[in-house]
C-alpha positions as CSV (number, residue, x, y, z in Angstrom):
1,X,-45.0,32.4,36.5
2,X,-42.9,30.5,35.0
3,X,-41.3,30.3,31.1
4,X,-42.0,27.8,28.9
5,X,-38.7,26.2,28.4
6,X,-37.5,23.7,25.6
7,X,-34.8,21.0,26.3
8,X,-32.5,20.7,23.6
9,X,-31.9,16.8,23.2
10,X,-28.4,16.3,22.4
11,X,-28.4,13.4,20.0
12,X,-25.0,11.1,20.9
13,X,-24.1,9.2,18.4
14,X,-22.9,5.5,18.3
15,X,-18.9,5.5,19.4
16,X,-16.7,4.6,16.8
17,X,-13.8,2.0,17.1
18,X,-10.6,3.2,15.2
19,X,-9.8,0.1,13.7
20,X,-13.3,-0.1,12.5
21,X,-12.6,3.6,10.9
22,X,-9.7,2.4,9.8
23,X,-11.0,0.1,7.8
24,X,-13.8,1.3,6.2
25,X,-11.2,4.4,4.9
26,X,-9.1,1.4,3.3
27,X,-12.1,-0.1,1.5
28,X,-13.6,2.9,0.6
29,X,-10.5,4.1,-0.7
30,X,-9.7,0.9,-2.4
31,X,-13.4,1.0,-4.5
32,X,-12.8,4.3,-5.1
33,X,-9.8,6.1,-4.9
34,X,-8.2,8.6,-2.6
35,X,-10.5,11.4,-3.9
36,X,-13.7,9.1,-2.7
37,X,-12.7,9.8,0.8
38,X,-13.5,12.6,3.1
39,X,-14.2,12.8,6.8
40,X,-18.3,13.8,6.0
41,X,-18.4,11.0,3.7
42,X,-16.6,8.2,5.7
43,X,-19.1,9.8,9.0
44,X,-22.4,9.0,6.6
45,X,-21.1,5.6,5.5
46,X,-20.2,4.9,9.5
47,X,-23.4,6.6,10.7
48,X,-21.2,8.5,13.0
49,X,-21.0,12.5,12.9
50,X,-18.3,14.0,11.0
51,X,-16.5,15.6,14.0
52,X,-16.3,12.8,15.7
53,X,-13.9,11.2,13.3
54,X,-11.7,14.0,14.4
55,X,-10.8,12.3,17.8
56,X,-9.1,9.8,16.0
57,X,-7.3,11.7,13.3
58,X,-6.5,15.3,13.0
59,X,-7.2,15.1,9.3
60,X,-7.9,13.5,6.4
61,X,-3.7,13.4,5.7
62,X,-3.3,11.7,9.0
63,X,-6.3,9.1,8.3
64,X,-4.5,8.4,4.4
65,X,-1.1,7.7,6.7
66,X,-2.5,5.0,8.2
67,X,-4.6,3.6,5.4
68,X,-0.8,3.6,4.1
69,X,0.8,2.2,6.5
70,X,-2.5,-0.9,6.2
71,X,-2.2,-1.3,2.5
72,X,2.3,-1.5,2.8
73,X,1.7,-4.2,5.7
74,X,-0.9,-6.5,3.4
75,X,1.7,-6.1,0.7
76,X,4.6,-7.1,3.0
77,X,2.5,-10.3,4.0
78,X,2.0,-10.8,0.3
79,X,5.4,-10.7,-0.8
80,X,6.9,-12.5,2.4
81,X,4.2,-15.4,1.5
82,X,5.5,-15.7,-2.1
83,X,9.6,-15.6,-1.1
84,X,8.5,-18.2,1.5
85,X,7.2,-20.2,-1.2
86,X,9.6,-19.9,-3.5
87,X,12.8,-20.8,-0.8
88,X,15.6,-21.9,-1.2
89,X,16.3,-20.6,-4.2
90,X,16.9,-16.6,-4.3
91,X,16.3,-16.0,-7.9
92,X,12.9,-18.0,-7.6
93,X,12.1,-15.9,-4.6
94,X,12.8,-12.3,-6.3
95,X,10.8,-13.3,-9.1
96,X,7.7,-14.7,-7.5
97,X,8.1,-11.5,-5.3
98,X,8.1,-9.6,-8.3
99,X,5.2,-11.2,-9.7
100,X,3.2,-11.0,-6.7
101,X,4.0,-7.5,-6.3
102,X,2.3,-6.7,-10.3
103,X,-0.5,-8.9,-9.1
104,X,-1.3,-6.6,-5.8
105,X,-1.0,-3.4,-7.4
106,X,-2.8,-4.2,-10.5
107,X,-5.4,-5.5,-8.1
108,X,-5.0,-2.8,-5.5
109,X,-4.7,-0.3,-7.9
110,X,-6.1,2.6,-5.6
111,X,-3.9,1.9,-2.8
112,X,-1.2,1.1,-4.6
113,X,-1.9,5.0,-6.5
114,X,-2.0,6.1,-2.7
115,X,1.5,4.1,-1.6
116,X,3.5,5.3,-4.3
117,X,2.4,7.5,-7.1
118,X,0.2,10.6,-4.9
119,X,2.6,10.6,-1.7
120,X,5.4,12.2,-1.4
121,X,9.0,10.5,-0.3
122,X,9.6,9.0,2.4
123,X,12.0,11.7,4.8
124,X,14.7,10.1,7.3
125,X,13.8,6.3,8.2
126,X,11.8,4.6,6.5
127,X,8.4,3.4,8.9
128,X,8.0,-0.4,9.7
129,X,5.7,-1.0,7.3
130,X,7.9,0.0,4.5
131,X,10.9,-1.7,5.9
132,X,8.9,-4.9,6.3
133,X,7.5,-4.6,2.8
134,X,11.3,-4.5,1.5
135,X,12.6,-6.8,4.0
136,X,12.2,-10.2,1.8
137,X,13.4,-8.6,-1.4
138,X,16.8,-7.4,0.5
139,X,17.1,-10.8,1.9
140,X,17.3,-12.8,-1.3
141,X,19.4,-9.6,-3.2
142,X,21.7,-10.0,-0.3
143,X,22.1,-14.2,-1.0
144,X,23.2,-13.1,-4.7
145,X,25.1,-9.7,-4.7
146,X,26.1,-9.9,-1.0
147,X,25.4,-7.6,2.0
148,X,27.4,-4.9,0.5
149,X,25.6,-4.6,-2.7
150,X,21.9,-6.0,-1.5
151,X,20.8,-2.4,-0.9
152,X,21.2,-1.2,-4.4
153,X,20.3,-4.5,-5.9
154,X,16.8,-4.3,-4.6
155,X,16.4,-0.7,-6.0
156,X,17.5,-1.7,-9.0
157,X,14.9,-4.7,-8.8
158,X,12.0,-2.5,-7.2
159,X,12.8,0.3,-9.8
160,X,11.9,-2.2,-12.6
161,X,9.2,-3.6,-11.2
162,X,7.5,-0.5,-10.2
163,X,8.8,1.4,-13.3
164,X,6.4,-1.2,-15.4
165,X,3.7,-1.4,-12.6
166,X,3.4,2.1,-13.0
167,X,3.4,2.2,-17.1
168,X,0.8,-0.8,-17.2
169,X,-1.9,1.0,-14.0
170,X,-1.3,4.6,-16.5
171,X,-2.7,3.2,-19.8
172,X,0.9,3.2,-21.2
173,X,1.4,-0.6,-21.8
174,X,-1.5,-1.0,-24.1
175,X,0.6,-2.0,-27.0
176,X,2.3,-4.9,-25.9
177,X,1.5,-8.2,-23.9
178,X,2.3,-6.2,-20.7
179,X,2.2,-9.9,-18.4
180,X,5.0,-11.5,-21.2
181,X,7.4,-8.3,-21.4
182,X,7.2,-8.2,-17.4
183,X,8.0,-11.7,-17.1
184,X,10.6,-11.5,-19.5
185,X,12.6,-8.1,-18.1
186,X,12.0,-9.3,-14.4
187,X,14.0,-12.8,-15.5
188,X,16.4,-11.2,-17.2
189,X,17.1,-8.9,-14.5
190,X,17.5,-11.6,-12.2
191,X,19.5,-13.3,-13.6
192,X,22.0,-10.8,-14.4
193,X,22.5,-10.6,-10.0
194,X,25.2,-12.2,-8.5
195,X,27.3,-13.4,-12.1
């Protein structure tokens, strides 16, 4: 005589592409922040089971890497597009890269939060993605200050510029014309390079 017996039916799930994962992590996290995003939710918006997302990224920390590394290569395009505009002239290039970098993160605000105010410092070399992000600015720093000096001239640029970035995405610029006073500091500043 013989048992009744019941098959379990394993259920397999529709494969997921990683740049498709990818992806969907960026936009999620750029609707709703980095706390919006977890493996289980990112599976149910996929349709995918959780642990599946786990043979693409050991964790969530390694997923936010490369949503990262996605949101520093759009801004690099961004900011190489508004230098490339704005050639021949190196002051006209730093400050339509500076304006076009307010314009992402006020835009991007989530992934900009993600880049540069909830990670911590870059250790050793800098990746590709943020070399290519700083690549422009160093360029046209370098036409004004020279090679020497067109390292710390796009700190000095970049701290500003992030520096009120920062105040304005943190509520702290509500007394002021934020757009004017960035305008203002950012021409200034420029213009003070090279003399």
């Amino acid at each position: 005589m013989y048992k009744k017996c019941t098959l379990l039916v394993m259920a397999y799930t529709k494969k997921i592409d990683h740049q498709e994962l990818v992806a969907c992590a960026c936009k999620l996290v750029e609707q709703e922040g980095v706390e919006a995003l977890s493996m289980r939710r990112l599976a149910q918006i996929l349709d995918v089971q959780a642990s599946s997302l786990y043979n693409h990224f050991a964790d969530k920390s390694a997923l936010l890497a490369e949503v990262a590394e996605r949101g520093l290569y759009r801004l690099a395009e961004k900011l190489e597009h508004a230098s490339a505009l704005a050639r021949p002239n190196p002051r006209h290039q730093i400050e339509a890269m500076g304006l076009t970098y307010r314009e992402w993160a006020l835009q991007h605000s989530h992934i900009y939060t993600l880049l540069f105010m909830g990670a911590p410092p870059l250790e050793g070399d800098a990746p590709p993605s943020a070399a290519a992000t700083f690549a422009p600015m160093l360029a046209a720093t370098a036409q004004l200050v020279g090679e020497d000096q067109a390292e710390a001239a796009t700190q000095a640029v970049w701290a500003f510029i992030h520096g009120f970035v920062t105040l304005e995405l943190t509520g702290h610029m509500q007394r002021c014309l934020p757009a004017e006073g960035f305008t203002l500091g950012l021409t200034c500043l420029v213009q003070g390079l090279g003399r």
